[in-house]
C-alpha positions as CSV (number, residue, x, y, z in Angstrom):
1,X,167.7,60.4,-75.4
2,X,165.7,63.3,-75.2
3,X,166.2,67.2,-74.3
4,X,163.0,67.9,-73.0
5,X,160.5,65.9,-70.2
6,X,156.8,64.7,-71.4
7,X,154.4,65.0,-68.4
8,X,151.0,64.1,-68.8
9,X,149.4,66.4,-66.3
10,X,145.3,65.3,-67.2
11,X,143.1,62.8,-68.7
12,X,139.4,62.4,-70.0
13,X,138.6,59.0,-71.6
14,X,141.5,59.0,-74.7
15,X,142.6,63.1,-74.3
16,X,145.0,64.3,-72.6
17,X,146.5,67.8,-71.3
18,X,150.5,68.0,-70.6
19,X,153.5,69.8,-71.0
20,X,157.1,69.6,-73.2
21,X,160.0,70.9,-70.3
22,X,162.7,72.1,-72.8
23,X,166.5,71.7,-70.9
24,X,166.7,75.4,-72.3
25,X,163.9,76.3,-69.8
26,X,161.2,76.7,-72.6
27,X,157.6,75.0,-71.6
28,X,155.2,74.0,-74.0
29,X,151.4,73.3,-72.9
30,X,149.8,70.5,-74.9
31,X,147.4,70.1,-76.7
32,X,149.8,72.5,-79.0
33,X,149.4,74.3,-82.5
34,X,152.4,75.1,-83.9
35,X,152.3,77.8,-86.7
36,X,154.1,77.5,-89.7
37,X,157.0,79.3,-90.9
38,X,158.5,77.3,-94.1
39,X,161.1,79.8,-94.6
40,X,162.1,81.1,-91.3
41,X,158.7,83.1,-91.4
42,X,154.9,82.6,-90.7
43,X,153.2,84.6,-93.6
44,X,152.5,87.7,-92.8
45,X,152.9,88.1,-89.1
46,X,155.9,89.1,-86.9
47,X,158.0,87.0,-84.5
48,X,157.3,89.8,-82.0
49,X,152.9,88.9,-82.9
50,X,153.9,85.3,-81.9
51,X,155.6,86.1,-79.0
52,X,152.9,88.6,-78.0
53,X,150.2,85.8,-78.6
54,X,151.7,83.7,-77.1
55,X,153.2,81.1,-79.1
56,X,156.5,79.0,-77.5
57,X,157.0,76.7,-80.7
58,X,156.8,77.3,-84.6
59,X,157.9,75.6,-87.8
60,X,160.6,75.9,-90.7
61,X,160.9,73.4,-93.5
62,X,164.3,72.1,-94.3
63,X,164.0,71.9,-97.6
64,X,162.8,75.5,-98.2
65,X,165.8,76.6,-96.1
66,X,168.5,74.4,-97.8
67,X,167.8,76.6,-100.9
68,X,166.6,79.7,-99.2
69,X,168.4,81.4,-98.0
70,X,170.8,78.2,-97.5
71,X,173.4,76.4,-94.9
72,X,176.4,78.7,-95.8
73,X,174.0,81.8,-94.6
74,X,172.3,79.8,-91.9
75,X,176.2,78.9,-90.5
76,X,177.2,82.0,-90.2
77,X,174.4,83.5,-88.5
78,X,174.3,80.6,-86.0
79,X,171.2,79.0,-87.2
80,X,167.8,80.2,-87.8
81,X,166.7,81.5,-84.8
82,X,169.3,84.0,-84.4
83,X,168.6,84.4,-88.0
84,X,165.0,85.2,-88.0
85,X,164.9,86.6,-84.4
86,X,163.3,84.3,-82.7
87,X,164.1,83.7,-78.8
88,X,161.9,80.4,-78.3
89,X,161.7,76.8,-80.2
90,X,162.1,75.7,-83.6
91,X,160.7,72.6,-85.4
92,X,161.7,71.7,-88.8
93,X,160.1,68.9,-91.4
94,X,162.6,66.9,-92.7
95,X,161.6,67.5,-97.2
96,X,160.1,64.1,-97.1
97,X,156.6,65.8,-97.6
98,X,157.8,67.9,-100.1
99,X,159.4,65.3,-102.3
100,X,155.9,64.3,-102.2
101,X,153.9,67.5,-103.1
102,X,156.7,68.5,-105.6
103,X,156.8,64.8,-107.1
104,X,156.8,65.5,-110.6
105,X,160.6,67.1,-109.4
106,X,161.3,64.4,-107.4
107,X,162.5,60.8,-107.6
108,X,162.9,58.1,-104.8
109,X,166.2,55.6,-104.5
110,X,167.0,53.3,-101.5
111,X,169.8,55.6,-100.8
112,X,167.5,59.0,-100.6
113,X,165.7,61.6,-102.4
114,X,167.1,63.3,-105.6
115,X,165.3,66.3,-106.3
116,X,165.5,69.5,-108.8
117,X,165.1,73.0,-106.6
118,X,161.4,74.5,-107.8
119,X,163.0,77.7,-107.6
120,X,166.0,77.5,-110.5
121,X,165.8,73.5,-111.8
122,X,169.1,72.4,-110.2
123,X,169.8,69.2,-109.3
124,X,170.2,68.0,-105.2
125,X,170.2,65.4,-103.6
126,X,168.7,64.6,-99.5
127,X,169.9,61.4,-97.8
128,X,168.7,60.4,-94.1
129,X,172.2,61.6,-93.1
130,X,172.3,64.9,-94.7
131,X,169.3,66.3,-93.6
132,X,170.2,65.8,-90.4
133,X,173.2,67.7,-90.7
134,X,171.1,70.5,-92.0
135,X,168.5,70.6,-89.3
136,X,172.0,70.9,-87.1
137,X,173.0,73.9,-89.2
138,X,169.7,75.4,-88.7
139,X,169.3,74.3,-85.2
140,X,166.3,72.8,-84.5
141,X,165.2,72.1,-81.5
142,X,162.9,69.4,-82.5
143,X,164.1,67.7,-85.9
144,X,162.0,65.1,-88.5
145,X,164.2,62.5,-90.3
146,X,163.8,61.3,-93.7
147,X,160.9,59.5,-95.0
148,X,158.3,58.4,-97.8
149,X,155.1,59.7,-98.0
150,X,153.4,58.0,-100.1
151,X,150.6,59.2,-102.6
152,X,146.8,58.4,-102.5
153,X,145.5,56.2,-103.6
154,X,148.4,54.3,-103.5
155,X,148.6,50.2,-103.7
156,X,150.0,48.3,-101.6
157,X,153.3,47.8,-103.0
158,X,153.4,51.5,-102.9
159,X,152.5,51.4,-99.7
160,X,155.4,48.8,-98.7
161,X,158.0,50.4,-100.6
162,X,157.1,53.7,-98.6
163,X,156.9,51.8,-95.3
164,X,160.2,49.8,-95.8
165,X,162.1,53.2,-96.8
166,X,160.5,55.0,-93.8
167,X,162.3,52.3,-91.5
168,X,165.4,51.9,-93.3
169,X,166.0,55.5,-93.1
170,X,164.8,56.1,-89.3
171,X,167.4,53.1,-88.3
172,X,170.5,55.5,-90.6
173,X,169.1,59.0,-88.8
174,X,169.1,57.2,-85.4
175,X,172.4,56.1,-85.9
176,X,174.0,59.2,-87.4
177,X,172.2,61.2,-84.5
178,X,174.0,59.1,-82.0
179,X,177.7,59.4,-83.8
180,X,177.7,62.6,-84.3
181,X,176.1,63.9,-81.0
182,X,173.3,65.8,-82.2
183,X,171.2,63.3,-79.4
184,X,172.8,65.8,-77.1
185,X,171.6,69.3,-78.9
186,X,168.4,68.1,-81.0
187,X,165.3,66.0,-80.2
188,X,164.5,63.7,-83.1
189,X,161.2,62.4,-83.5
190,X,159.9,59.2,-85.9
191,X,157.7,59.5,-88.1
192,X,154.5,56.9,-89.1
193,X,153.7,56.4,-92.3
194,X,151.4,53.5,-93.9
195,X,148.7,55.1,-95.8
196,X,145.1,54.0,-95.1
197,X,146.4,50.6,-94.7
198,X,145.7,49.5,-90.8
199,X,147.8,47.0,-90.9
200,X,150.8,49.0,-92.4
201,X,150.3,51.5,-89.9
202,X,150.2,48.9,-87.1
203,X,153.5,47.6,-88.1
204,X,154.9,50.9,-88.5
205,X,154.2,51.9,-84.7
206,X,155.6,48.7,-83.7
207,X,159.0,49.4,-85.6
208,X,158.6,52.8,-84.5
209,X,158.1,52.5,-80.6
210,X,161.3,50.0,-80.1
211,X,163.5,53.0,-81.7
212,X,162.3,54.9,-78.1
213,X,162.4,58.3,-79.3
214,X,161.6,61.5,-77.8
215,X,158.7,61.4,-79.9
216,X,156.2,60.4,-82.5
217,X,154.6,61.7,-85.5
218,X,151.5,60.3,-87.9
219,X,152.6,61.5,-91.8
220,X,150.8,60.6,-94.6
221,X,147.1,61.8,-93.5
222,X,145.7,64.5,-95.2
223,X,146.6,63.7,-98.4
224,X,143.3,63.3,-100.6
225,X,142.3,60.3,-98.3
226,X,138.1,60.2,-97.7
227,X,137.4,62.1,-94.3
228,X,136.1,59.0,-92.9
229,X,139.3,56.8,-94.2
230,X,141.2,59.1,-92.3
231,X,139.3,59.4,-88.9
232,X,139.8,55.5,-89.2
233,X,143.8,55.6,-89.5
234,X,144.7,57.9,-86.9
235,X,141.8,57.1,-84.3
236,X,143.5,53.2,-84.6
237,X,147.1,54.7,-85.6
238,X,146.9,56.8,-82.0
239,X,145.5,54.0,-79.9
240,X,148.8,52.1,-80.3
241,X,151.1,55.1,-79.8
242,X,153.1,55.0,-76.3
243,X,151.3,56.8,-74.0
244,X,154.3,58.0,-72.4
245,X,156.1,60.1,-75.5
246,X,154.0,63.3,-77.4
247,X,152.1,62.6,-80.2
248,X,152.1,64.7,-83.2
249,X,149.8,64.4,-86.2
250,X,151.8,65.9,-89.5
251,X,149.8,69.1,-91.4
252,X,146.5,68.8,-90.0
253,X,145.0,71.8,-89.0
254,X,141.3,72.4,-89.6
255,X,138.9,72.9,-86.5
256,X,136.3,69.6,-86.7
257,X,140.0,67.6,-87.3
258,X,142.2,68.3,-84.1
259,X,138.9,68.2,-82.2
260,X,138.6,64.4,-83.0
261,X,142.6,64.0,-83.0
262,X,142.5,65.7,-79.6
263,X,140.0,63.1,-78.6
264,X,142.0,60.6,-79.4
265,X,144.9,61.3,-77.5
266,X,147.3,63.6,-80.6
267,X,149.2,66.2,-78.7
268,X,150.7,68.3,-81.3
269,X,149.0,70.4,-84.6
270,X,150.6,72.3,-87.2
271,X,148.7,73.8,-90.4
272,X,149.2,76.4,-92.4
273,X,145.4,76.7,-92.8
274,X,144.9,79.4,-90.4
275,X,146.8,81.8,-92.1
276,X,146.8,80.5,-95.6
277,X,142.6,80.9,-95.1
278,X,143.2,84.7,-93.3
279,X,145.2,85.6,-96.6
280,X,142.4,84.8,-98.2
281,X,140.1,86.5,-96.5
282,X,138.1,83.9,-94.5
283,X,138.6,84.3,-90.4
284,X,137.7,82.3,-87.4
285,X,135.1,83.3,-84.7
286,X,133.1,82.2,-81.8
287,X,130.5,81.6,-84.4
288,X,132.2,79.3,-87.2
289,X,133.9,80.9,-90.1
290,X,133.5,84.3,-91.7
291,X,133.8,85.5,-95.2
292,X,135.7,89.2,-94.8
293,X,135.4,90.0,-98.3
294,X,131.3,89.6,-98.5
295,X,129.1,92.4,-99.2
296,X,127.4,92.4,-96.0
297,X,130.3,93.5,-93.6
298,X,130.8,96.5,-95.9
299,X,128.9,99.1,-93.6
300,X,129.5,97.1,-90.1
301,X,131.2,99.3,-87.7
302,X,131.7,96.2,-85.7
303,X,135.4,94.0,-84.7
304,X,135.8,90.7,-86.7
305,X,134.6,88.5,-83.3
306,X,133.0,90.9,-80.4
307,X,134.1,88.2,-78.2
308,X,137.4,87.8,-79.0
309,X,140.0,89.9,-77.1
310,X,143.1,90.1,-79.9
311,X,143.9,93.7,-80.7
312,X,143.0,93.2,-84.3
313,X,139.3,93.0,-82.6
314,X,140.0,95.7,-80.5
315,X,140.7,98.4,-82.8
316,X,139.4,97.5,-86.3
317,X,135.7,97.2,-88.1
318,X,134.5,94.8,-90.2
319,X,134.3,97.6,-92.7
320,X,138.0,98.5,-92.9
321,X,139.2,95.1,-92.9
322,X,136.8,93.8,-95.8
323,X,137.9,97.2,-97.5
324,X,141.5,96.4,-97.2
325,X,141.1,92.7,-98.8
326,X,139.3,93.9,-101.5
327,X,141.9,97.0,-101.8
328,X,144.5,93.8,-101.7
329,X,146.4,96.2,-99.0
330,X,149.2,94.3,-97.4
331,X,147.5,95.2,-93.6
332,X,144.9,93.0,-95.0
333,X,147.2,89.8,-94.3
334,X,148.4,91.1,-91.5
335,X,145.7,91.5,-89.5
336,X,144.1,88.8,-90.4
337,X,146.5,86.5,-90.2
338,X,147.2,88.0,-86.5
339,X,143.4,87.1,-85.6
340,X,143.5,83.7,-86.9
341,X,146.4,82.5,-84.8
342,X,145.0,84.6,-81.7
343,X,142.1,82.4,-82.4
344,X,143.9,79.2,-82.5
345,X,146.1,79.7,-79.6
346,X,143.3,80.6,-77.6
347,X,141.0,77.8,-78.5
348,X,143.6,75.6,-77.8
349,X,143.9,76.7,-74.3
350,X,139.8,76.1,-74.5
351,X,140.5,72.6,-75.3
352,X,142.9,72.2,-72.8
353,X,140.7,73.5,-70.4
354,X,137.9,71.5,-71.5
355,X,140.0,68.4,-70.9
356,X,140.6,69.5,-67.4
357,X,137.1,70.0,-66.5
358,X,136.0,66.4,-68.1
359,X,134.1,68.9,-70.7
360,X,135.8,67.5,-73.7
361,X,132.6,66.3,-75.7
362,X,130.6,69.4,-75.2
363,X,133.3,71.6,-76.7
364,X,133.8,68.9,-79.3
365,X,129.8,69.2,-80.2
366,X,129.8,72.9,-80.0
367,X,132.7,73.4,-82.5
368,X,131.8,71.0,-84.7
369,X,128.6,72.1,-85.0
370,X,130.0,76.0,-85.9
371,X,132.5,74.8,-87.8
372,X,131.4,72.7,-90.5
373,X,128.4,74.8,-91.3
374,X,128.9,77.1,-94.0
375,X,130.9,79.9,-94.2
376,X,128.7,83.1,-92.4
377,X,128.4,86.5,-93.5
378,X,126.8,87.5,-90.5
């Protein structure tokens, strides 16, 4: 069952343009980037920035919220966007990821994750079930179950292990969705997993696709693979996704990356990248990346991106912005941060665009060739 309608509303060759129809009225264009906000925040920038750029559906992280600031908070003020202010759609990762970043606090049984908190050292413990029950408390609107990503390199008894848990514990969160009605309040995706092992991830889309959930997500990409090992996965990964459910590739967000996902059919992005990189001084423009902090923009009385249209760009130099980062003012963050996500939500509306108009490969070309160049001090 599923609280929102998937229409695909264009196509060129393996992209695709559509929209998510939320029961609550809330539409989301796709291709989408979703900004992250692991704790019920996205670094640095304001729910009323995202609303004001334009953005209809962030993340939160379950885990992060289980121990900060926790259910019994989260309960009482009615889950997290009542908590955190924020009037439009919430998607939350499941832990599964961080069981894998955090690994050396983390160990796997056939019954779940056990875990100590990297805040204080204290013992918990995440079953398929229960973090479920948490993304209920938290009210998501669009919820990831329990699964195993696996390391890389990994072998291939790794690699089964992770694949068999994955499925075990998607057939327990489908159940315990069903019993205790969250079908009828939450939309719960599955999620692929496999590693760079074709034939692992082949098996795990079949397994996945007779589940017939609202949606689908590729994990376990991004994880010190070799660029071209992953190109490889999700290019044949996507190609035997159903056509008819969104598509959502797992923590990839750099520019050359979603341009190929997009091109091969992925309709759904979330990274931290663009503001983890604005934080640290490096922003997105119409001509590739830019280094804030170097020497060069010291005297420029001049916006970050002439031809972007973000009111970062139209009221601040180069000169104050590089002046701030090197100052370590908090602004700094701020309004970088603002400009990077401007950026992104604009240049997926590009994209979408470019899919409309059959212009897909041009874009593709353009970006690429901005984007993977070195970072400019112009």
């Amino acid at each position: 069952m599923s609280l929102f309608r998937f229409d695909v509303t264009n196509t060129f060759e393996k992209s695709r343009t559509g929209v998510l129809k939320f029961d609550n009225g809330i539409h989301v264009e796709t291709p989408v980037f979703m900004p992250v906000g692991t704790r019920g925040s996205v670094k640095a920038v304001s729910q009323e920035s995202l609303e004001e750029i334009g953005f209809n559906l962030i993340l939160a992280n379950t885990y992060h919220l289980y121990l900060r600031p926790g259910t019994v908070v989260l309960k009482e003020f009615g889950g997290i966007k009542k908590f955190m202010s924020w009037p439009r759609l919430i998607l939350t990762d499941s832990g599964g990821y961080q069981a894998f970043s955090l690994s050396k606090l983390t160990r796997y049984s056939a019954e779940g994750i056990h875990f100590k908190s990297h805040i204080d050292g204290s013992p918990h413990f995440f079953t398929p079930e229960k973090v479920l029950d948490i993304q209920d408390i938290i009210r998501s609107d669009i919820v990831m179950p329990l699964d195993d990503c696996a390391p890389y390199p990994a072998d291939e008894k790794r690699l089964r292990q992770s694949l068999e848990r994955t499925h075990q514990w998607i057939g327990q969160s489908l159940h315990h969705w069903k019993r205790m009605g969250y079908d009828k309040t939450r939309n719960l995706f599955g999620i692929i997993q496999g590693g760079t092992n074709l034939a692992f991830r082949s098996e795990s889309v079949d397994f996945m696709k007779d589940l017939d959930l609202p949606g689908y997500a590729i994990g376990g990409l991004s994880v010190g693979e070799k660029n071209d090992e992953f190109r490889n996965v999700l290019a044949a990964t996507a190609a035997q996704m159903p056509e008819h459910k969104p598509r959502y590739l797992m923590g990839v967000g750099s520019i050359p990356e979603i341009l190929f996902a997009v091109n091969h059919g992925i309709d759904m992005f979330d990274c931290v990248l663009p503001t983890r990189n604005a934080r640290n001084g490096q922003v997105f423009t119409s001509l590739g990346k830019l280094n804030l902090r170097a020497e060069y923009n010291k005297f420029l009385d001049k916006p970050i991106d002439e031809n972007c249209g973000c009111r970062v760009c139209k009221r601040y130099s180069l000169g104050y912005i590089r002046h701030l980062h090197k100052t370590q003012e908090l602004l700094a963050y701020e309004l970088s941060s603002f400009h990077n996500l401007f950026f992104m939500h604009q240049l997926m509306g590009q994209i979408r665009n470019s899919i409309r108009n059959n212009d897909l490969p041009s874009l593709t070309q353009d970006l690429n060739a901005r984007f993977t160049a070195q970072v400019s001090e112009f």
